[in-house]
BARO-914601 format. One record per atom (N, C-alpha, C, O): residue number from 1; residue in one letter; x, y, z. Coordinates in steps of 0.2 Angstrom, whole numbers. Example, Ala and Ser with C-alpha at 12.3 -4.5 7.8 and 13.67 -1.06 7.14 Angstrom:
2
- 1 a 66 -28 39
- 1 a 62 -22 39
- 1 a 66 -16 39
- 1 a 71 -17 42
- 2 s 64 -11 35
- 2 s 68 -5 36
- 2 s 64 0 39
- 2 s 67 6 40
# end
This chain:
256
- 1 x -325 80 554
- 1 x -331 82 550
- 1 x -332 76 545
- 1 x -327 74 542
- 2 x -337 73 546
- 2 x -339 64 542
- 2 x -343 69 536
- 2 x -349 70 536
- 3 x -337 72 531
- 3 x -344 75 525
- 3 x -343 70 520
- 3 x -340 64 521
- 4 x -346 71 515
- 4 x -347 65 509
- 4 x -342 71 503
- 4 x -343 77 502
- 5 x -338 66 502
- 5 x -333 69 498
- 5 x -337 70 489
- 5 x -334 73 485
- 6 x -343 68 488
- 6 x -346 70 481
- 6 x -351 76 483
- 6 x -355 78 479
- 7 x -351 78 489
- 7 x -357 82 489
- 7 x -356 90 489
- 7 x -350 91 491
- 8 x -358 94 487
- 8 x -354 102 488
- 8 x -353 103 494
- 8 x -357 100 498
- 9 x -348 107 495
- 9 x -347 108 501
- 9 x -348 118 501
- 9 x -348 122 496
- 10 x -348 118 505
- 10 x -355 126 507
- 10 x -353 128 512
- 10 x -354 125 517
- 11 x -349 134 513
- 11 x -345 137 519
- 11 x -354 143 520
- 11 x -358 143 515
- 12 x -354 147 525
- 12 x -359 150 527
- 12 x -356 156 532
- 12 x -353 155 537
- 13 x -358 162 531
- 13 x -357 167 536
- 13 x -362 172 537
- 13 x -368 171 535
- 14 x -363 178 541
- 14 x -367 184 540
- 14 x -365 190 542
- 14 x -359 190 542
- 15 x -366 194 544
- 15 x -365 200 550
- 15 x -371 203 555
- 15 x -370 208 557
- 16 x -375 200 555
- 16 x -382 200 560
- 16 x -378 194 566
- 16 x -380 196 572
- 17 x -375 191 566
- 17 x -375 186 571
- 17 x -376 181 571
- 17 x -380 179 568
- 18 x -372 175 576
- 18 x -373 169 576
- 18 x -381 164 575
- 18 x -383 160 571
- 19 x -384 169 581
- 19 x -392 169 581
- 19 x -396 170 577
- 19 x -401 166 576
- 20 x -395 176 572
- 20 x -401 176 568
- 20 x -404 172 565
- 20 x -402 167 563
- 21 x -412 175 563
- 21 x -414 171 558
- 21 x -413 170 552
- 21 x -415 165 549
- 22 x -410 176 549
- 22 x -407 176 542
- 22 x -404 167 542
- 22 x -406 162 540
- 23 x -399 167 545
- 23 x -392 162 545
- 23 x -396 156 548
- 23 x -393 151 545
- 24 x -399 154 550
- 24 x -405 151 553
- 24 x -408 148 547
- 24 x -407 141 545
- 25 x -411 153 542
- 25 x -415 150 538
- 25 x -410 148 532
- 25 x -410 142 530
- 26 x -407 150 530
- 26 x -400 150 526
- 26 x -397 143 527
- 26 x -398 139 523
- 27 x -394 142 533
- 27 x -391 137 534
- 27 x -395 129 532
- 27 x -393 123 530
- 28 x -403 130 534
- 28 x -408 125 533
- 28 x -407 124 527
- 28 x -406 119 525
- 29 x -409 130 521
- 29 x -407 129 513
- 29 x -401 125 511
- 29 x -402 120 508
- 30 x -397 126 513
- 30 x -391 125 510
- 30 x -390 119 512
- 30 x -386 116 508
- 31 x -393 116 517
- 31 x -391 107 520
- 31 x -394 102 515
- 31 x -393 96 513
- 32 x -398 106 512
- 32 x -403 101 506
- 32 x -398 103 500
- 32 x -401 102 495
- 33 x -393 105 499
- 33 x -390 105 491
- 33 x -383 103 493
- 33 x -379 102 489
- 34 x -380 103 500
- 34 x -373 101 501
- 34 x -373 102 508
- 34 x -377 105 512
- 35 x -366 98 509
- 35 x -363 97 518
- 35 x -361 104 518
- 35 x -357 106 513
- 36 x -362 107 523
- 36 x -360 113 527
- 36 x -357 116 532
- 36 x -357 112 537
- 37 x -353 122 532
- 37 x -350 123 538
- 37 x -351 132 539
- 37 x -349 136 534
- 38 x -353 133 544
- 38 x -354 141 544
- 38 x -348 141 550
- 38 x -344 137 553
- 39 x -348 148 549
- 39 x -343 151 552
- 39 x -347 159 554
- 39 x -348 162 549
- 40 x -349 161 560
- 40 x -352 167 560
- 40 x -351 170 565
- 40 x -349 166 569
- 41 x -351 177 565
- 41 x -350 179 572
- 41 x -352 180 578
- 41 x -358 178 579
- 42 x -349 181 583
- 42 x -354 179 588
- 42 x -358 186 592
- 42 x -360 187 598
- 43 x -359 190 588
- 43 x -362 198 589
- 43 x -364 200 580
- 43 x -362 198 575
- 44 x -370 206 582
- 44 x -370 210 575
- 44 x -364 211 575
- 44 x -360 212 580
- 45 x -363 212 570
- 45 x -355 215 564
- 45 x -359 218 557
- 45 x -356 217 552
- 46 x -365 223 558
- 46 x -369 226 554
- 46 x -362 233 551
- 46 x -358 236 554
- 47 x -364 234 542
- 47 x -360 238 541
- 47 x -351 239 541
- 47 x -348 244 539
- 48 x -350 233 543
- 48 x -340 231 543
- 48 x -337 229 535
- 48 x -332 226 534
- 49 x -340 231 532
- 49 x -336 229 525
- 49 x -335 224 524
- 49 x -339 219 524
- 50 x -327 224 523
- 50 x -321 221 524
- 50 x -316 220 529
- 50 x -311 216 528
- 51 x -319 224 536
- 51 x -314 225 541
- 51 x -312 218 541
- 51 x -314 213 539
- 52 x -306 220 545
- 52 x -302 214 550
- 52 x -299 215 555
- 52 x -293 218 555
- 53 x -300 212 560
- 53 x -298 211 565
- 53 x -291 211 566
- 53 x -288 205 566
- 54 x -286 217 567
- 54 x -279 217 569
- 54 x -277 219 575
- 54 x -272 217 578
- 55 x -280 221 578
- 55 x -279 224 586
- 55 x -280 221 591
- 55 x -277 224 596
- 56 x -283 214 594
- 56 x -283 210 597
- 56 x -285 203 595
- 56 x -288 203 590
- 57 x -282 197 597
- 57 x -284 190 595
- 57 x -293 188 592
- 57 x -298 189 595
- 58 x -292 186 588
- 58 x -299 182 587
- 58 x -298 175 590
- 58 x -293 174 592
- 59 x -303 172 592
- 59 x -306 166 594
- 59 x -313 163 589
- 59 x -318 165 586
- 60 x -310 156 590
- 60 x -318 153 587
- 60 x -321 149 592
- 60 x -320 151 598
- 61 x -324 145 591
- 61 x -327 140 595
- 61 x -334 136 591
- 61 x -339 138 589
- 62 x -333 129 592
- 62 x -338 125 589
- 62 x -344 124 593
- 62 x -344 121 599
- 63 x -350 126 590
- 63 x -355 127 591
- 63 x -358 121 591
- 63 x -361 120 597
- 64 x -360 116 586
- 64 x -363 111 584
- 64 x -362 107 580
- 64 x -359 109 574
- 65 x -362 100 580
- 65 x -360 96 574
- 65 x -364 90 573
- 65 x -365 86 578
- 66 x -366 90 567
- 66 x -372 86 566
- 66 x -372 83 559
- 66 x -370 87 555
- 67 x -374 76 557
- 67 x -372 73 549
- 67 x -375 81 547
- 67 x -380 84 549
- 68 x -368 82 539
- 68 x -371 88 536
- 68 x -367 97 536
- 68 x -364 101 533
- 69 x -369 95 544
- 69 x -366 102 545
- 69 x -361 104 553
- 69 x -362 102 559
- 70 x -357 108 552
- 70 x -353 109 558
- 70 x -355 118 560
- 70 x -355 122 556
- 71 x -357 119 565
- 71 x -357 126 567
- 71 x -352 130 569
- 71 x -350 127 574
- 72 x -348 136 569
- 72 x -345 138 575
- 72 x -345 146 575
- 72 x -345 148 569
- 73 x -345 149 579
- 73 x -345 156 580
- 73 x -338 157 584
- 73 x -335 154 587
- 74 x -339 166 581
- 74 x -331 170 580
- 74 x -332 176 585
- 74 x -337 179 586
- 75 x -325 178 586
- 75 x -326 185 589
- 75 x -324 192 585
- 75 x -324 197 587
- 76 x -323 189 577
- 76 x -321 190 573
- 76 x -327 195 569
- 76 x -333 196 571
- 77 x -325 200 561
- 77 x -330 202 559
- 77 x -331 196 553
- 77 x -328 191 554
- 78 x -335 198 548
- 78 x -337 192 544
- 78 x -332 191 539
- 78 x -333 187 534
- 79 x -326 193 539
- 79 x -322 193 533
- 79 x -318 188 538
- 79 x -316 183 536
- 80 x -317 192 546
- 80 x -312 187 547
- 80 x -313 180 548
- 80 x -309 176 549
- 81 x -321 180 550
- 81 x -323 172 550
- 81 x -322 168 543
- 81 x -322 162 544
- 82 x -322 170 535
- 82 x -322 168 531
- 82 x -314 167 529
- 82 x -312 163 525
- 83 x -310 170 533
- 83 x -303 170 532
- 83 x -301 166 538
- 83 x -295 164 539
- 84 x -305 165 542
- 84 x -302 158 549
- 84 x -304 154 545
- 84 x -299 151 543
- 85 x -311 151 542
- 85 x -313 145 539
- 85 x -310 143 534
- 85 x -310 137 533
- 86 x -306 147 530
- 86 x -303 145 525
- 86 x -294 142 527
- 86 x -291 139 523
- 87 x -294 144 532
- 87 x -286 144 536
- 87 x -285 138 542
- 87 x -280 135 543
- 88 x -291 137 545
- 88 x -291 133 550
- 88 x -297 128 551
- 88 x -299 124 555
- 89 x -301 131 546
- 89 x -307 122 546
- 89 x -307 119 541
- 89 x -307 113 542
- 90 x -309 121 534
- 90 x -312 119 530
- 90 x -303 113 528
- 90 x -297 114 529
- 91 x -305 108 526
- 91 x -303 101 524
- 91 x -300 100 516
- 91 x -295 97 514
- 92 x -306 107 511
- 92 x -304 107 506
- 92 x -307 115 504
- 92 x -309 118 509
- 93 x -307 116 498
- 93 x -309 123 495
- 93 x -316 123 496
- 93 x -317 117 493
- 94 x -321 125 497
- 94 x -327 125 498
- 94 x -330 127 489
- 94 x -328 132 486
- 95 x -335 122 488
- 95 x -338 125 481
- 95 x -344 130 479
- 95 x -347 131 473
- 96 x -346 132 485
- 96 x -351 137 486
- 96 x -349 143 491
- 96 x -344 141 493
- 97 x -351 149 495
- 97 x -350 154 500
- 97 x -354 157 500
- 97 x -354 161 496
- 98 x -360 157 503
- 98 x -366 162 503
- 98 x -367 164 508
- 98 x -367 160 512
- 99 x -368 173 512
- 99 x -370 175 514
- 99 x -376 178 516
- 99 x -380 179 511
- 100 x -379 179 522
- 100 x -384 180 525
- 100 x -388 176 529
- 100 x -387 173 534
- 101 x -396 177 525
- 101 x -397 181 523
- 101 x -399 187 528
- 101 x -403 187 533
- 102 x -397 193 525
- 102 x -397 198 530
- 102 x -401 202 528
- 102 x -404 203 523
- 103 x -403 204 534
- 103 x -408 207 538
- 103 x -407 215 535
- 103 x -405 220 539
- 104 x -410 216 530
- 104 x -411 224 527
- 104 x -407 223 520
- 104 x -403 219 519
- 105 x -409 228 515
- 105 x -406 229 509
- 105 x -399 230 510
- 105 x -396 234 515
- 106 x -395 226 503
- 106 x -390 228 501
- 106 x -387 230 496
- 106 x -381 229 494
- 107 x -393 233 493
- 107 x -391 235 486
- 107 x -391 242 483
- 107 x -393 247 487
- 108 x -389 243 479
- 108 x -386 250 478
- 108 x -380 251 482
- 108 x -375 247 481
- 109 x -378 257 486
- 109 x -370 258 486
- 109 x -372 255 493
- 109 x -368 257 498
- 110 x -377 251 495
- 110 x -376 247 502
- 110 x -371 244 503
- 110 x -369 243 509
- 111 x -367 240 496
- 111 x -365 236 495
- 111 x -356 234 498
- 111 x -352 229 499
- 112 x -355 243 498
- 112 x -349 246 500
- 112 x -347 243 507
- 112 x -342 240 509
- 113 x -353 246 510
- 113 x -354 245 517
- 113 x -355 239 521
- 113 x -353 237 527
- 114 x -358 236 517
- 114 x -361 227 520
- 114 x -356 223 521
- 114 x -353 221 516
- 115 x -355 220 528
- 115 x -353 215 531
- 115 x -353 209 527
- 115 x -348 206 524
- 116 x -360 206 527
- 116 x -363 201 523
- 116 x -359 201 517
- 116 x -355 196 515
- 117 x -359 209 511
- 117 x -354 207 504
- 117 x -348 208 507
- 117 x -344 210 502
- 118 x -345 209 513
- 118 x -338 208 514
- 118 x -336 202 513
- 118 x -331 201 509
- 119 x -339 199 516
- 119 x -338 193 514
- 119 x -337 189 509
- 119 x -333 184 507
- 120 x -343 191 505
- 120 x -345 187 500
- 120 x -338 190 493
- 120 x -337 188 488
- 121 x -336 196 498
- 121 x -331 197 491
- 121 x -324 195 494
- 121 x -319 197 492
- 122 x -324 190 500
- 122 x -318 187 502
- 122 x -319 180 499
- 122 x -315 177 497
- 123 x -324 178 499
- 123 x -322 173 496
- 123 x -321 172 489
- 123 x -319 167 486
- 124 x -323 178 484
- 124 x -322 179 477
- 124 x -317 178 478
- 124 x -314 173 477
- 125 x -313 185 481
- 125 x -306 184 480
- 125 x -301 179 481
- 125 x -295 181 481
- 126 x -304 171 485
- 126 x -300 165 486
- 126 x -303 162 481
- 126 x -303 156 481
- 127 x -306 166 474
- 127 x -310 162 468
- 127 x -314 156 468
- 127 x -314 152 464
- 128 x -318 157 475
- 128 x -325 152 478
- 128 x -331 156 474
- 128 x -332 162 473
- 129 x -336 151 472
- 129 x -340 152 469
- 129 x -345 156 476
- 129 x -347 153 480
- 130 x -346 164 475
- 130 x -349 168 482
- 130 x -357 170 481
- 130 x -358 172 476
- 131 x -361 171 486
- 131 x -364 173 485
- 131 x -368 176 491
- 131 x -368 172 497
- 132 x -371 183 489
- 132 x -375 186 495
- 132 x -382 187 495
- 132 x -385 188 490
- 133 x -385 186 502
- 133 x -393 186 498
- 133 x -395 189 506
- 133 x -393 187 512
- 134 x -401 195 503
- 134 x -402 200 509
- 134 x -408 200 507
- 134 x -409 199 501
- 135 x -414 203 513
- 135 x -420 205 511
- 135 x -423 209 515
- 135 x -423 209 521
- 136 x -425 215 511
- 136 x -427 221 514
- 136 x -431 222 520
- 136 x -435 225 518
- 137 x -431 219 526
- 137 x -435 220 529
- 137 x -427 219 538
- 137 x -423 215 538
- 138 x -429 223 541
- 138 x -423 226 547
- 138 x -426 221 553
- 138 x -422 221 558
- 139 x -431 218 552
- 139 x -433 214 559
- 139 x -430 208 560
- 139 x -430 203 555
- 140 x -429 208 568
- 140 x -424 202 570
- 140 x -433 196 568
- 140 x -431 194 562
- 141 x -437 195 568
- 141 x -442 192 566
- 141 x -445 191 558
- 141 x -450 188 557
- 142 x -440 196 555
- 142 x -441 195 547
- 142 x -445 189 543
- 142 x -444 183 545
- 143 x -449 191 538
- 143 x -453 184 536
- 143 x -450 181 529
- 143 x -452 183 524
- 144 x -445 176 529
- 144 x -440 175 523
- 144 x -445 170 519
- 144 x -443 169 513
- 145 x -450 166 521
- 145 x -453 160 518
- 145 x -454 161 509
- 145 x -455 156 505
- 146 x -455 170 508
- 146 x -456 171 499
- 146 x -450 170 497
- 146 x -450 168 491
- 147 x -445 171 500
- 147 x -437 172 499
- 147 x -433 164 498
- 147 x -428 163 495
- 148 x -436 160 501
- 148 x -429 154 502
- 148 x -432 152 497
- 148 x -426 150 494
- 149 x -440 148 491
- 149 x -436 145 484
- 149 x -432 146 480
- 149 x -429 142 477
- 150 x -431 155 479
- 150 x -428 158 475
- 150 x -420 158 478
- 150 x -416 160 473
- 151 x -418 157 484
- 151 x -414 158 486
- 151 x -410 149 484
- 151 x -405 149 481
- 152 x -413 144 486
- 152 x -410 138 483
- 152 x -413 136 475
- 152 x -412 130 474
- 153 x -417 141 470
- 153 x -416 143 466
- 153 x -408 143 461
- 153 x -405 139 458
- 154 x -408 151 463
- 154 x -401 153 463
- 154 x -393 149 466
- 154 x -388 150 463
- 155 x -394 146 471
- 155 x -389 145 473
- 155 x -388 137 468
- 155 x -382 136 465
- 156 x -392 134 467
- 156 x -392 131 463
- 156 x -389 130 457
- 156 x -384 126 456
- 157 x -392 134 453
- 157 x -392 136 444
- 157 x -384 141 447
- 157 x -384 146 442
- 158 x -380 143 450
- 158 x -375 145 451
- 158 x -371 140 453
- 158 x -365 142 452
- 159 x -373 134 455
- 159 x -368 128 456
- 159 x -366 126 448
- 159 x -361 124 445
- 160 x -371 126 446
- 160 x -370 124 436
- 160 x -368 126 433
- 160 x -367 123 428
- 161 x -366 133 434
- 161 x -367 138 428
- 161 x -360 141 431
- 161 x -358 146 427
- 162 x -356 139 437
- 162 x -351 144 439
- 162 x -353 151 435
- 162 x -357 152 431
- 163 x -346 155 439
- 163 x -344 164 438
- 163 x -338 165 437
- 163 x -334 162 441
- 164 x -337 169 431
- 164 x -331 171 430
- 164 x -326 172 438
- 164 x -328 173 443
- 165 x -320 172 436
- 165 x -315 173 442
- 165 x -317 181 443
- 165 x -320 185 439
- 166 x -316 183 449
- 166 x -317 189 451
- 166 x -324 194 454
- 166 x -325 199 456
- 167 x -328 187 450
- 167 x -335 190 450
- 167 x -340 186 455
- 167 x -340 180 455
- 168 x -344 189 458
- 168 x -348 187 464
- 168 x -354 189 462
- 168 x -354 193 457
- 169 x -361 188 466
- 169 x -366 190 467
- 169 x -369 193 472
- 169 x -367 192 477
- 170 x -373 198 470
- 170 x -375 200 476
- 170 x -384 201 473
- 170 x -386 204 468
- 171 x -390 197 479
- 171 x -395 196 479
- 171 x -398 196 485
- 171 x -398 192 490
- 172 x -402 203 482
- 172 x -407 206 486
- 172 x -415 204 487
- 172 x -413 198 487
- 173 x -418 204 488
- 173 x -427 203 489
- 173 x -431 208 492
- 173 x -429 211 497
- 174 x -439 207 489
- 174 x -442 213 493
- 174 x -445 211 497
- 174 x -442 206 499
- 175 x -450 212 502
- 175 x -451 210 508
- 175 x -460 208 504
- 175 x -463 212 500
- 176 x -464 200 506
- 176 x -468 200 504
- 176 x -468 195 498
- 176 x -463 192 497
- 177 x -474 195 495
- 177 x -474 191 487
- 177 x -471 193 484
- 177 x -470 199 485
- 178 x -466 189 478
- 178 x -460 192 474
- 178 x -466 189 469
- 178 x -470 184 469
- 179 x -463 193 463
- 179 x -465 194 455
- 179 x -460 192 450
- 179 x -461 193 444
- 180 x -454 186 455
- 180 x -450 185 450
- 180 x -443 187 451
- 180 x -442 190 456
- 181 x -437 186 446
- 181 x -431 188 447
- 181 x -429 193 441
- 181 x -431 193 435
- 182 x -424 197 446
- 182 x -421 202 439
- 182 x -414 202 438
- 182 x -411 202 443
- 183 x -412 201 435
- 183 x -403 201 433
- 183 x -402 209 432
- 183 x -404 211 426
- 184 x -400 213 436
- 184 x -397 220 438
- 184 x -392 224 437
- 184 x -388 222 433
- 185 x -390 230 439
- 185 x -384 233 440
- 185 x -385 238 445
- 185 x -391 241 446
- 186 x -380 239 449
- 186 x -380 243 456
- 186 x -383 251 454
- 186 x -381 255 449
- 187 x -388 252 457
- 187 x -392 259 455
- 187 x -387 265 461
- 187 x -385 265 466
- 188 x -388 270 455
- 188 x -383 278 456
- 188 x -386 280 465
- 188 x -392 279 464
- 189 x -385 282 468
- 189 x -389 285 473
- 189 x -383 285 480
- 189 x -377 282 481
- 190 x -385 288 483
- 190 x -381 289 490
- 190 x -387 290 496
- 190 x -392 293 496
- 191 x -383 287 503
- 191 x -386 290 507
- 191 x -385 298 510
- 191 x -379 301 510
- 192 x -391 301 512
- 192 x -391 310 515
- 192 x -394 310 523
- 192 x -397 305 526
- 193 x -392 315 526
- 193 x -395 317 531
- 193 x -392 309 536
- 193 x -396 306 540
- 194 x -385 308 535
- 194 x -385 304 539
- 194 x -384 301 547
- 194 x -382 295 549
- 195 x -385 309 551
- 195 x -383 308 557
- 195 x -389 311 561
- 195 x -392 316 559
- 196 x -390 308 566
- 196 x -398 311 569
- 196 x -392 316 575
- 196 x -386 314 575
- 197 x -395 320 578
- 197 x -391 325 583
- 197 x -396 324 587
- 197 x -403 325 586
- 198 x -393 322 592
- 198 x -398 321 600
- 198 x -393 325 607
- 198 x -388 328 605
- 199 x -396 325 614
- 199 x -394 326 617
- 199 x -395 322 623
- 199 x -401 321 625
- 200 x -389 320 626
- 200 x -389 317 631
- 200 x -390 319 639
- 200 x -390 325 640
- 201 x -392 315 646
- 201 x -396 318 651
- 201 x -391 326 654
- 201 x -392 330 658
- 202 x -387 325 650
- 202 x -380 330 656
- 202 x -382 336 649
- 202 x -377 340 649
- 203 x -385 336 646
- 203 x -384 342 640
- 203 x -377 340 636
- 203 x -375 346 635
- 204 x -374 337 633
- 204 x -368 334 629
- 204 x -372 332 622
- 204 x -377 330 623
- 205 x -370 333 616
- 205 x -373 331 613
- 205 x -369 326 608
- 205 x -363 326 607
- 206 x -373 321 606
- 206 x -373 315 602
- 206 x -373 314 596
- 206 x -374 319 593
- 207 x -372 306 593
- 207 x -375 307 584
- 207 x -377 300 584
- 207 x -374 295 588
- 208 x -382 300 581
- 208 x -384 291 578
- 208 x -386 292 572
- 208 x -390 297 569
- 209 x -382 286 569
- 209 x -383 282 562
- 209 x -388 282 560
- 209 x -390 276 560
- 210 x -392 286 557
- 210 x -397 286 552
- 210 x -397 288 543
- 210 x -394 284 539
- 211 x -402 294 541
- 211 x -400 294 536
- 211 x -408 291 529
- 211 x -414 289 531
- 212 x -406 293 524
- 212 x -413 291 518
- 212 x -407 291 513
- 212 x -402 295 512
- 213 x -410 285 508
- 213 x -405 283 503
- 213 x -409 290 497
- 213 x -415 291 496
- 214 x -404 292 493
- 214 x -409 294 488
- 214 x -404 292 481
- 214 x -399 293 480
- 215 x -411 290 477
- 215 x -409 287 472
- 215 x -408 293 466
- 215 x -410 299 466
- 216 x -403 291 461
- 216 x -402 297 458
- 216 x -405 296 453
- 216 x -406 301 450
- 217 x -407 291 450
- 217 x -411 289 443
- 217 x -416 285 443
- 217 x -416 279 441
- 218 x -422 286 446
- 218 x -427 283 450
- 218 x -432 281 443
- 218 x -436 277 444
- 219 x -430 284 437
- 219 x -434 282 433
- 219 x -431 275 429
- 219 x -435 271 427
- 220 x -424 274 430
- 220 x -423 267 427
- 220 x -424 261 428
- 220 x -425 260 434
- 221 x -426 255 423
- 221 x -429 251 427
- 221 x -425 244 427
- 221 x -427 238 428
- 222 x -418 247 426
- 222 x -413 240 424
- 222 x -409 241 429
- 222 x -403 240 429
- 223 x -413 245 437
- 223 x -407 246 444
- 223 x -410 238 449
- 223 x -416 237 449
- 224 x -405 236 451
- 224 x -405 235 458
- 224 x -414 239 462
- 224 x -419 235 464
- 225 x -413 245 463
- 225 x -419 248 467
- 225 x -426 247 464
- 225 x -431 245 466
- 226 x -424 248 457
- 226 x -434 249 454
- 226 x -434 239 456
- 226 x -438 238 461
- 227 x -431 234 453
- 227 x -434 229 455
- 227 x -437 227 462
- 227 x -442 225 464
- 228 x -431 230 466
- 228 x -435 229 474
- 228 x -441 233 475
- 228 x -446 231 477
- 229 x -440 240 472
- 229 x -446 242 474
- 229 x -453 241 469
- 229 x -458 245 469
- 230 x -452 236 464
- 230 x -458 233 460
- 230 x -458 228 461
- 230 x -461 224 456
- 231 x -456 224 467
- 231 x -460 218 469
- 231 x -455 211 465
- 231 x -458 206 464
- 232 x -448 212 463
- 232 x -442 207 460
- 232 x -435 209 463
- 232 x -433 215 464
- 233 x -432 201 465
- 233 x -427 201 467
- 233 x -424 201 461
- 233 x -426 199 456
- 234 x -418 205 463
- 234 x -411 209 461
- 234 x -406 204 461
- 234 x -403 203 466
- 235 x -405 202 457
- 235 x -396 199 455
- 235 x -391 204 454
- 235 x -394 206 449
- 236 x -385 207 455
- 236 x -381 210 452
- 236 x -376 208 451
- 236 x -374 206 457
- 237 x -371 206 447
- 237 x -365 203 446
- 237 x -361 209 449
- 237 x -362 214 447
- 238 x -356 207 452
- 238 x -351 212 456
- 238 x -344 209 457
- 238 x -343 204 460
- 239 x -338 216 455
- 239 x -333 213 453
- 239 x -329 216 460
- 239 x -330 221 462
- 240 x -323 211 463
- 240 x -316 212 468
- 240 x -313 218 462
- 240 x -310 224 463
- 241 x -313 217 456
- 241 x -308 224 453
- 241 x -311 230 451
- 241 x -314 232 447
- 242 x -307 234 457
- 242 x -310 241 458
- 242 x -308 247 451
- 242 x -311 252 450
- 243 x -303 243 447
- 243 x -303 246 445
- 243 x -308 251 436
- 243 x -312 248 432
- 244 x -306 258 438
- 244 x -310 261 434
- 244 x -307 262 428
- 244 x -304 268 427
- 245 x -308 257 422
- 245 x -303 253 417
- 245 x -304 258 409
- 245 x -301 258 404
- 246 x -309 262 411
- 246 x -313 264 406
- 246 x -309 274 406
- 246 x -309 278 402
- 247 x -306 275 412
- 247 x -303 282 414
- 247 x -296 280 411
- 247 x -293 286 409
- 248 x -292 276 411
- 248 x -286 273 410
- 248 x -282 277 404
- 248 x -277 280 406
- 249 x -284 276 399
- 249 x -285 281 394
- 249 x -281 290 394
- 249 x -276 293 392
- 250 x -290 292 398
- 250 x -290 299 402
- 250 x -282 300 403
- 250 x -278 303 399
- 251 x -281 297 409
- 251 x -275 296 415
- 251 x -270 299 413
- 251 x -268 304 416
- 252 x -268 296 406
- 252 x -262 294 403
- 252 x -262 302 399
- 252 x -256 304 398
- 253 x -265 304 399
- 253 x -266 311 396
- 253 x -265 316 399
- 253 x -262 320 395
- 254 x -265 317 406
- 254 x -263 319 411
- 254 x -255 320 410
- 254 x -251 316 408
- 255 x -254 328 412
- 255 x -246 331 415
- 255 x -245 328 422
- 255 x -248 330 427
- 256 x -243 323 422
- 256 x -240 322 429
- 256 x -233 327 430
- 256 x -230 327 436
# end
């Protein structure tokens, strides 16, 4: 890899797939602010968290290599392409991580579930400046052109301004003209009615992954959801410490 040892260096992943256009467009952003290395998988890996691959071998392989940027795809999920890249390619510490951008919202308790912030919360926790950027809209043909100023934007003014240890980003977009940016917090809600029930041709019956998010505080205007659905991207700061520091207290209180 011939990178320029003054330039950021920009590790890249997602969980849509090597192909997408999310990572497509992403990757194009990122060559204009720093030398690049993705690492993605070689299938959707939609919804895998933090999985990791223990049960059979991963494999990589180098895709492309061009001044700027090296490509390779994995058989891995996105966690474990960011934990190959960090272990068997990258040269030095990379000073950027951004995920996606993925193809559907990840905000609110998406965030549990998404591939794309699995990642982006592996590389917090190697204390890499991380960040995830998804945009509401579920089509392999999605239209991100509102989305990428703001997207090298932020990725930006996040190179300047670093993040506390521990703490990552997670950035959402609405589909269409944007009105701007929101600096957020993860809105209360859950997904319902999550399993459609079908029947297959032998009479057996089946489940697919569906489902309606509902929001539980629809009236607040300081979530993650009201921005997307008022036409602004969502910043959230989001931390790897789960813990719930504020109950600790409580706890202690407790007859064990």
């Amino acid at each position: 890899m011939n990178f320029i040892k003054n330039k950021p260096l920009i590790l890249i992943t997602n969980d849509d797939g090597d192909t997408a256009k999310g990572i497509e467009v992403l990757t194009s952003i990122m060559m204009k602010l720093g030398d690049v290395i993705v690492m993605a998988p070689d299938g959707p890996r939609s919804a895998q968290s933090n999985a990791l691959t223990v049960t059979h071998p991963i494999r990589f392989k180098k895709l492309e290599e061009k001044e700027g940027l090296v490509r390779y795809s994995c058989t891995g999920t996105p966690t474990d392409c960011i934990k190959l890249a960090l272990n068997e390619v990258v040269d030095r510490k990379p000073d950027l991580l951004v995920a996606g951008v993925n193809h559907g919202s990840n905000a609110a308790v998406n965030i549990i579930y998404s591939g794309t912030m699995g990642a982006v919360l592996e590389g917090c926790e190697n204390g890499i400046l991380s960040i995830g950027f998804s945009l509401t809209d579920h089509s392999a043909h999605a239209d991100f052109s509102y989305f990428e100023p703001f997207i090298s934007q932020i990725a930006n003014i996040a190179l300047i301004n670093g993040l506390p240890r521990g703490v990552c980003l997670n950035v959402n977009a609405p589909t269409g003209k944007i009105n701007g940016i929101r600096i957020a917090r993860q809105c209360d809600g859950q997904w319902t009615k999550e399993f459609a029930k079908r029947v297959d041709p032998v009479g057996r019956s089946y489940f697919w992954l569906t489902g309606a998010f509902e929001n539980y505080e629809p009236e607040a205007t300081d979530t993650d959801e009201w921005a997307l659905a008022n036409g602004f991207i969502s910043v959230v700061p989001s931390k790897i410490d789960l813990t719930a520091h504020e109950t600790i207290e409580t706890l202690k209180n407790w007859e064990f």
